[in-house]
C-alpha positions as CSV (number, residue, x, y, z in Angstrom):
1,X,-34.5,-30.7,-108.3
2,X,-35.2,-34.2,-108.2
3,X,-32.1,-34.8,-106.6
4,X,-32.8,-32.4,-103.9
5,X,-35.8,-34.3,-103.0
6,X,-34.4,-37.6,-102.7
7,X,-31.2,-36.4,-100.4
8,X,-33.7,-35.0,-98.3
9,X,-35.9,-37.7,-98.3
10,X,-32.5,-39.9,-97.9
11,X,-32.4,-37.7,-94.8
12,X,-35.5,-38.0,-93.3
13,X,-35.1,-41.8,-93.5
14,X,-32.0,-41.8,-91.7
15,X,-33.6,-39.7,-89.4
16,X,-36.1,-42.6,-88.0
17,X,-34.6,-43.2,-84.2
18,X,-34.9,-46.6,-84.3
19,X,-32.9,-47.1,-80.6
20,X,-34.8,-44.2,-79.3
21,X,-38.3,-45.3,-79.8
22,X,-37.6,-49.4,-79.1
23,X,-36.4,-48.1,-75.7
24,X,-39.6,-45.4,-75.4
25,X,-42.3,-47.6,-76.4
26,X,-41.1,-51.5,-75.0
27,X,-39.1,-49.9,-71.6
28,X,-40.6,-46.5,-71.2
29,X,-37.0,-44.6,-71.0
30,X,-34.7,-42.8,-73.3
31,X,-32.0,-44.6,-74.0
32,X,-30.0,-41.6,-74.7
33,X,-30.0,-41.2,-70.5
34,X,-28.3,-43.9,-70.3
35,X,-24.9,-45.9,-71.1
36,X,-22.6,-43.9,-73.3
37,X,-25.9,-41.5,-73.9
38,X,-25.8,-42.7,-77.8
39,X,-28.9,-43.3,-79.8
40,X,-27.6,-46.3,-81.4
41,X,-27.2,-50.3,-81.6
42,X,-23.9,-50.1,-79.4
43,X,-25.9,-48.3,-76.8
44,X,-28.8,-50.4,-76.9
45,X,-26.7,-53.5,-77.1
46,X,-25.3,-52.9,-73.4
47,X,-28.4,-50.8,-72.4
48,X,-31.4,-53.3,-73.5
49,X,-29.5,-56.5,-74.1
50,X,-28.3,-58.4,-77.5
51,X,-32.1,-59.0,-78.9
52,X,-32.7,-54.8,-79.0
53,X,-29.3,-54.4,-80.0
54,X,-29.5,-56.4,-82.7
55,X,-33.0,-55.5,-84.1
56,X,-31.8,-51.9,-84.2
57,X,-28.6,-52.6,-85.8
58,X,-30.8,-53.8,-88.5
59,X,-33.1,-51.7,-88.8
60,X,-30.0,-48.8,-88.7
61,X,-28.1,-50.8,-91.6
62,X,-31.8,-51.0,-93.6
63,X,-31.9,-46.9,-93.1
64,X,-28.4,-47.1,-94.9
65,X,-29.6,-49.2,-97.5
66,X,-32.6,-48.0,-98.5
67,X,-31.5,-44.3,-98.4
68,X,-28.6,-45.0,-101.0
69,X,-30.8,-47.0,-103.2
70,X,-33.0,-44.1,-104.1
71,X,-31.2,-43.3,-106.9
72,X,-33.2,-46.3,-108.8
73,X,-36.0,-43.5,-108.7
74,X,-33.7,-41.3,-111.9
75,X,-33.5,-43.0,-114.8
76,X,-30.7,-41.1,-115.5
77,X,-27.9,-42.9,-112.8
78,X,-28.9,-46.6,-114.1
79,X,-27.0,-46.0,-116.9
80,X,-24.0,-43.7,-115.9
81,X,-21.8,-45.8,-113.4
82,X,-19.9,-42.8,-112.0
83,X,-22.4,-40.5,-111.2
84,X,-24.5,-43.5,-109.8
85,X,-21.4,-44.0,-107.7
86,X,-21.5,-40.1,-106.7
87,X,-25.0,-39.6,-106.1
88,X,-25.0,-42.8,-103.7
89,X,-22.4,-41.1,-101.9
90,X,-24.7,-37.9,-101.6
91,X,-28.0,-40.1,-100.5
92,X,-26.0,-42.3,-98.0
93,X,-23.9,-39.4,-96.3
94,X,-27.6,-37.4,-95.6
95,X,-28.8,-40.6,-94.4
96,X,-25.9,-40.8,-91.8
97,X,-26.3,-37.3,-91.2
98,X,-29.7,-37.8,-90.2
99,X,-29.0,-40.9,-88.0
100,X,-26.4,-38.5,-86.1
101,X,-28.8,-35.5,-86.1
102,X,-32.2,-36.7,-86.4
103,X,-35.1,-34.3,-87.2
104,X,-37.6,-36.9,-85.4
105,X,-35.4,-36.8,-81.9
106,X,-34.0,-33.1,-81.3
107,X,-30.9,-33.8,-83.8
108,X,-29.1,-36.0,-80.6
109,X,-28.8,-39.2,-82.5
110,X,-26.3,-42.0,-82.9
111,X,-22.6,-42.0,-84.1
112,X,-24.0,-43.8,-87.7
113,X,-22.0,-46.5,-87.8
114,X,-24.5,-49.1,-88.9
115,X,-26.4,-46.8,-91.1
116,X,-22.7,-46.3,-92.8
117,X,-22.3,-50.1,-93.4
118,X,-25.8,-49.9,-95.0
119,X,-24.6,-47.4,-97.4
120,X,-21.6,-49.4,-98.5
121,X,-24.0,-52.6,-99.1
122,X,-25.9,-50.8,-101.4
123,X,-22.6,-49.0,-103.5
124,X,-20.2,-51.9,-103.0
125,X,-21.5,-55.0,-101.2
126,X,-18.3,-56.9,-101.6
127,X,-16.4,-54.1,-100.0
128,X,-19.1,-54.6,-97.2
129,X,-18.6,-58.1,-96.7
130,X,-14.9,-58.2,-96.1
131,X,-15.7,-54.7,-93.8
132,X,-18.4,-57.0,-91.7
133,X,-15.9,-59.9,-91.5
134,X,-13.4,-57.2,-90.1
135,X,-16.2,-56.6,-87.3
136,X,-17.1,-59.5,-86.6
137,X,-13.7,-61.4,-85.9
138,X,-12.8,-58.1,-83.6
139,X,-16.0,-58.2,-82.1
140,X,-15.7,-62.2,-81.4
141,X,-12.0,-61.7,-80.2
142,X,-12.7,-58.8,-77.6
143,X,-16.7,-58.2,-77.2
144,X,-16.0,-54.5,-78.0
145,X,-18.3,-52.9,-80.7
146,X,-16.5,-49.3,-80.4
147,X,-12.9,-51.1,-81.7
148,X,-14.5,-53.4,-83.9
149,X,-16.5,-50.4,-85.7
150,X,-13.0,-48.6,-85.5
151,X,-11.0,-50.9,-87.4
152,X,-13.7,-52.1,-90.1
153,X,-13.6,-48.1,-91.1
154,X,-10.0,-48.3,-91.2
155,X,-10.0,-51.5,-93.4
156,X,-12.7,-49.9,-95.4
157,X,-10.5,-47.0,-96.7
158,X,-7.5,-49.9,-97.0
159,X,-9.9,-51.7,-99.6
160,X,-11.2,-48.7,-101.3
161,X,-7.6,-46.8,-101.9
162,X,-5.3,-50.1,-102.2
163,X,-7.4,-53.3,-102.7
164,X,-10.1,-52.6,-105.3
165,X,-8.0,-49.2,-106.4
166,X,-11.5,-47.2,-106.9
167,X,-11.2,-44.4,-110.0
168,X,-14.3,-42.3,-108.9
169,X,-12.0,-39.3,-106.8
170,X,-15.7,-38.9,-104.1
171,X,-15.7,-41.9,-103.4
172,X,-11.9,-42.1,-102.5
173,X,-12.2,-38.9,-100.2
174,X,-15.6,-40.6,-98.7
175,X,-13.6,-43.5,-97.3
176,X,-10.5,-41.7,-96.2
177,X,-13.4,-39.3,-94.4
178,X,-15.3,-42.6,-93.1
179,X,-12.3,-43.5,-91.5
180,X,-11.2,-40.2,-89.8
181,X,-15.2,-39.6,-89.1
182,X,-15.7,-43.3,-87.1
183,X,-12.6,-42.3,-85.2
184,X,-13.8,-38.8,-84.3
185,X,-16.8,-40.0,-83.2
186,X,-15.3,-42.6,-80.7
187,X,-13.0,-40.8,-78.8
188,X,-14.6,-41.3,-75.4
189,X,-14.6,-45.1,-76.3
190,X,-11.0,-45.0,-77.4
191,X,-10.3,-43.0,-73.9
192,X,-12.1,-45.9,-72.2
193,X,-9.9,-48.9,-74.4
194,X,-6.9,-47.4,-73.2
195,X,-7.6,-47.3,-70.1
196,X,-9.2,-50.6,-69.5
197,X,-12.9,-49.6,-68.6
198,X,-15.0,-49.6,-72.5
199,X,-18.0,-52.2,-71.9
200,X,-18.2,-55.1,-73.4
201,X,-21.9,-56.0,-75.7
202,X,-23.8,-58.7,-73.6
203,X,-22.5,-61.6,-76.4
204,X,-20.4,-64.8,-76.5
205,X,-21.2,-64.8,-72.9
206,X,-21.1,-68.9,-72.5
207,X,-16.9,-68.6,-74.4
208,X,-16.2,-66.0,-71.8
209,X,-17.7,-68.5,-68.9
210,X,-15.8,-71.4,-70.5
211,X,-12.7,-69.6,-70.8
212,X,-12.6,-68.3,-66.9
213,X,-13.8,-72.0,-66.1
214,X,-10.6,-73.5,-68.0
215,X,-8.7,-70.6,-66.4
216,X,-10.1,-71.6,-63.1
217,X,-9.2,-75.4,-63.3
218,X,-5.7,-74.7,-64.6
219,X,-4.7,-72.7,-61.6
220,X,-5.7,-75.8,-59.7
């Protein structure tokens, strides 16, 4: 029963629509009308700039992390490391859920990317950092958060089944799922990759000038 609770409390969490009410109550619109129509950092990143963006890709990753962590409130799962490892799965996954399907915004959420990472900060944070260096070096090389969240789920279930070889058999399904689940979600983005027209976030915009000004003065 206890466990019952806390998913659903793990799901009420992720339910907070962080990118919903920063745009409601500091630009008096919903940012789900606009952009890609997603109620999440990417969106508000090109929607609202790179300050919103940022704060609610924090606050997203903190929904994640929280959310997972609840299992500190059993006494049981501090001292059994595979059903800790299990029941994290449970609490993060109804966090995600509720960041895609959010009771406190008519279920249209975000695609629960960010609140994912959170998730695997609080099960595995070393898994988490090479994932976030994954992100970030795509995200420095091409400005595109959809591909950089694309292949950090990818490399996620690389490191999970091949790299750190994990026993627990969940927690192998949950990455493979991750994976397939961050690429489901983006198919409009991937649409847009391939044919050259996915927005860029608002970020490294001084490179980008310096590059076009070096690209300038060598055709002279």
């Amino acid at each position: 029963m206890r466990e019952v609770l806390l998913i659903l409390l793990a799901y009420l969490i992720g339910s907070v629509p962080t990118a919903l009410w920063v745009s409601r109550y500091f630009f008096g619109i919903d940012i789900r009308e606009y952009g890609s129509g997603n109620a999440g950092a990417t969106n508000t990143f090109r929607v609202l700039g790179s300050k919103w963006g940022t704060f609610v890709m924090i606050v997203d990753v903190l929904k994640g992390l929280v959310a997972t962590s609840l299992y500190i409130l059993i006494p049981f799962y501090l001292h059994d490391e595979g059903a800790r490892t299990n029941f994290m799965v449970g609490l993060g996954l109804a966090a995600v859920a509720g960041h895609i399907f959010p009771l406190w915004a008519d279920f249209r959420g975000g695609k629960g990317v960010a609140t994912l990472f959170g998730m695997i900060i609080a099960i595995q944070p070393l898994v988490a950092v090479y994932c976030v260096g994954v992100f970030l070096l795509v995200l420095y090389l091409t400005r595109f958060v959809s591909l950089s969240s694309i292949l950090a789920s990818v490399a996620f279930a690389v490191l999970i089944l091949f790299i750190f070889n994990e026993k627990e058999h969940l927690y192998r399904a949950f990455a493979i799922a991750v994976a397939l689940l961050v690429i489901l979600t983006h198919q409009k983005n991937i649409s847009r990759l391939l044919r050259g027209n996915e927005s860029k976030v608002p970020i490294f915009k001084y490179r980008d000038r310096r590059r076009q000004r070096r690209n300038s003065a060598g055709d002279h």
